[in-house]
ZAVEX-228773 format. One line per field, with one value per residue (C-alpha): residue in one letter; y, z, x. Coordinates in steps of 0.2 Angstrom, whole numbers, always signed. Layout:
<recs>
aa	c(A,...)
north	c(Y,...)
up	c(Z,...)
east	c(X,...)
</recs>
This chain:
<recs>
aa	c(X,X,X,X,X,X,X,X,X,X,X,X,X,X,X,X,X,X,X,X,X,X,X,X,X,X,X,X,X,X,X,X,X,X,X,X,X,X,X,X,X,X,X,X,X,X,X,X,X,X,X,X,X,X,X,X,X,X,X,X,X,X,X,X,X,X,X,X,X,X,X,X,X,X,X,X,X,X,X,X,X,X,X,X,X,X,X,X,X,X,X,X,X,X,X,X,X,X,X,X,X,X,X,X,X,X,X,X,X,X,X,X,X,X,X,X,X,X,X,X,X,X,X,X,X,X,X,X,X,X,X,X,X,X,X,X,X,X,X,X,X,X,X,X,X,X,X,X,X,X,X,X,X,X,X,X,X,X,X,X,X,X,X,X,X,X,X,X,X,X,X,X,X,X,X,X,X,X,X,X,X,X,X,X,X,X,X,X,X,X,X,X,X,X,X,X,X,X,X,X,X,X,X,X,X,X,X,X,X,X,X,X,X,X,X,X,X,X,X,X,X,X,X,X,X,X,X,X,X,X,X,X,X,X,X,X,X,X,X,X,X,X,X,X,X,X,X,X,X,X,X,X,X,X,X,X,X,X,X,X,X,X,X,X,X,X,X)
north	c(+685,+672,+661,+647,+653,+657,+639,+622,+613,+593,+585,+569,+553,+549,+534,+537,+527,+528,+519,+517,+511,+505,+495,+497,+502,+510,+507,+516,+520,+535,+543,+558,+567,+581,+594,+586,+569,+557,+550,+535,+523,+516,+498,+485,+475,+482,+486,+489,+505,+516,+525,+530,+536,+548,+555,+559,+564,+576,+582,+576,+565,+568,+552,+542,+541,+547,+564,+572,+588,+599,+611,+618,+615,+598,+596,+595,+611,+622,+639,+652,+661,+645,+637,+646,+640,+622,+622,+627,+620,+601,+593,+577,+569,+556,+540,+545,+563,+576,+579,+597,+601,+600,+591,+607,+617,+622,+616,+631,+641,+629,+629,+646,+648,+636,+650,+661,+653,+650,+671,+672,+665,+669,+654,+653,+638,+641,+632,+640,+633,+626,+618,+613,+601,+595,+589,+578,+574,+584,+596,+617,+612,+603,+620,+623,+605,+600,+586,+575,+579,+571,+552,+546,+546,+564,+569,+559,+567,+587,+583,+580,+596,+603,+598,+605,+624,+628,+624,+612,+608,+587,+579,+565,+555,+539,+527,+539,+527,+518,+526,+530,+520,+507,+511,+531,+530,+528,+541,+554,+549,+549,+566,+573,+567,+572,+589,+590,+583,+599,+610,+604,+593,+578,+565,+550,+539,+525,+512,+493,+494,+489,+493,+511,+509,+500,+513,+529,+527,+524,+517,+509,+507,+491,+491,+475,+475,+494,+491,+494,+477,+480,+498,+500,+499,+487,+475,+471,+470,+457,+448,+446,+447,+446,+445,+434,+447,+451,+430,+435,+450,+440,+427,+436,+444,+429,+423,+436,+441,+420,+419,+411,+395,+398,+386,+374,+370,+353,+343)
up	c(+476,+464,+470,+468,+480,+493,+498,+501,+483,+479,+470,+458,+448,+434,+425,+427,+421,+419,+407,+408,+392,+384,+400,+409,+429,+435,+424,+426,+445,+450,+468,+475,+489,+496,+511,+526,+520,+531,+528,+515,+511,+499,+501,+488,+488,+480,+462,+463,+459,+476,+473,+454,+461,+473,+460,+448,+462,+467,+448,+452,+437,+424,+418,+403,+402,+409,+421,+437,+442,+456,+458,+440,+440,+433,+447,+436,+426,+434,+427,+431,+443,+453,+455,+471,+477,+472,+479,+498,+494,+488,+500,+500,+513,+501,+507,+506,+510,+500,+487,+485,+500,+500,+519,+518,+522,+540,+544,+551,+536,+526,+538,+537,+516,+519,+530,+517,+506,+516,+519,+500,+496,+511,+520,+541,+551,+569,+578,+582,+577,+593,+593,+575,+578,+597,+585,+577,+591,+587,+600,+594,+594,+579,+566,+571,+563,+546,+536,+537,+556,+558,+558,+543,+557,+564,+542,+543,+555,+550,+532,+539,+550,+532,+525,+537,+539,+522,+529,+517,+506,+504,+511,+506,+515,+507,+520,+535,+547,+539,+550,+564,+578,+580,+599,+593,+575,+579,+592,+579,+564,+573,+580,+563,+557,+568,+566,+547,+550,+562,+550,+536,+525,+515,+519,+509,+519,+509,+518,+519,+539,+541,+559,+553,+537,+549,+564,+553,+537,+534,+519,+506,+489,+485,+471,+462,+446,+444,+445,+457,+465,+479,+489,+506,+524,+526,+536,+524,+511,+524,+528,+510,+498,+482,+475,+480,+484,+499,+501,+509,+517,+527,+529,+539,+550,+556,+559,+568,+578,+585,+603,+603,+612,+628,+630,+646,+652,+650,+663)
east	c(+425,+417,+403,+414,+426,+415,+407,+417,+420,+417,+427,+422,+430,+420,+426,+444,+458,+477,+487,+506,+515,+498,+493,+478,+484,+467,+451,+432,+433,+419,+420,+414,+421,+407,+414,+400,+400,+408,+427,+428,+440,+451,+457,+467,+481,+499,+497,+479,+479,+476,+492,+486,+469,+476,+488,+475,+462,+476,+481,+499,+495,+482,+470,+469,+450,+436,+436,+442,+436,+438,+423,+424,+441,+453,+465,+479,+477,+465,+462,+475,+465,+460,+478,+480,+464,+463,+481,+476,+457,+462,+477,+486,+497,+508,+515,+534,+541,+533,+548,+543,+551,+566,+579,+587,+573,+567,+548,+544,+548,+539,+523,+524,+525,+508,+501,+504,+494,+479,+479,+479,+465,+455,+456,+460,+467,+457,+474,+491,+506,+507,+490,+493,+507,+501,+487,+498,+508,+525,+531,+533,+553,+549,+548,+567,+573,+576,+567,+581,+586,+569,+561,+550,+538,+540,+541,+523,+518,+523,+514,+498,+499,+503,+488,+478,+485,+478,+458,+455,+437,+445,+460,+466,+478,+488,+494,+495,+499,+513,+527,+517,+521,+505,+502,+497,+493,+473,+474,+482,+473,+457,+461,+466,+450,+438,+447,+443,+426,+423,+429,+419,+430,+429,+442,+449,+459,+469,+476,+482,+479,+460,+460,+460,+448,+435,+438,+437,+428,+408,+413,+425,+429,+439,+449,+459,+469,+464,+445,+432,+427,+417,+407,+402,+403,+419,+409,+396,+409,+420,+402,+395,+409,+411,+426,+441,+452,+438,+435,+455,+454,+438,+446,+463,+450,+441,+458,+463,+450,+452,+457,+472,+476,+486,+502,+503,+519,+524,+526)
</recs>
């Protein structure tokens, strides 16, 4: 086997950008995502251009400018005898429903084409399927149902198990908690991250929830109209910022981190 197929790979943003119609979406963004390094964020408001970066950082789109490469691969059109590889090594959990799998289709068969995988290029998920999806939160009853027999929240759920069969070097997750219900979605998240952690993976969590950016990442990268407008640990960035677009975001934590005033009956 290849050296390069026998350690975890990195993969690096160096001055990316995406334009769509002429127009400037995600402009001269760098991140690095090393397998031992501990999970960063991603944080912006809509239209920033956090989607963008994960499509390109996954090669489910393929930047205007600048470069992302996976090992000595691009993500988006790695050599023939990588694709394999880059596909079990590099894993995303996207914000909807994956749309390469189709409702029809049972989960178990689909976990078990992702095991598949993982035995083709050498790679071994340490858990059962049982394990696996207790991880998560789903029940073993879960491989015998079809995506749309199932919740957004239960398809959330499967996807990041998914992810996670194939061993991966980086995953990245965009929005994971959106349809997890509030009560459980730091206790699963922080359970699938401590897992990749423990297994040696880089992890990119992108998120509008900063409950889960502050609880799970070391640091974060701001973004705002496609740029980079702030790095590091989310507190400094709340404490000392220095762009408007964290002014706010400082601002709605003070706020809500303010006891609030009881209410007396009148009398």
């Amino acid at each position: 086997m290849a050296a390069e197929l026998t350690g975890r790979l990195s993969l690096r943003a160096e001055g990316v950008g995406r334009d769509y119609d002429g127009a400037p979406v995600l402009d001269g963004v760098d991140l690095a995502l090393t397998p031992g390094q501990a999970p960063v964020g991603v944080i912006g408001p809509s239209g920033s251009g956090k989607t963008t970066l994960v499509n390109l950082l996954m090669g489910w789109d393929v930047q205007t400018r600048g470069m992302v490469a996976f090992g000595a691969d691009s993500p988006y059109r790695p050599r023939r005898r990588m694709r394999h590889h880059v596909k079990a090594a590099l894993r995303g959990v996207h914000e909807e429903a994956d749309p390469a799998i189709g409702q029809l289709t049972p989960n178990g068969k689909v976990l078990a084409g992702a095991r598949r995988l993982a035995a083709r290029t050498s790679r071994t998920c340490p858990m059962d399927d049982a394990d696996l999806l207790a991880l998560v939160g789903l029940e073993l009853d879960a491989l015998d149902r079809i995506p749309r027999e199932t919740s957004f929240g239960e398809r959330q759920r499967f996807a990041i198990a998914l992810a996670l069969v194939t061993d991966p070097d980086v995953l990245i997750m965009d929005e994971p908690s959106t349809a997890l219900d509030p009560s459980t979605a730091m206790d699963v998240l922080g359970a699938v991250v401590a897992h990749a952690q423990e297994r040696g993976a880089a992890v990119l969590i992108v998120s509008h929830n900063l409950a889960v950016i502050d609880a799970l990442t070391s640091s974060v990268v701001a973004l705002y109209d496609g740029r980079e407008v702030g790095r590091g640990p989310l507190p400094d960035l709340l404490n000392h910022p220095t762009h408007p677009y964290l002014s706010d975001l400082a601002e709605i934590r003070a706020a809500e981190s303010r006891p609030r005033p009881v209410s007396r009956p009148v009398r």
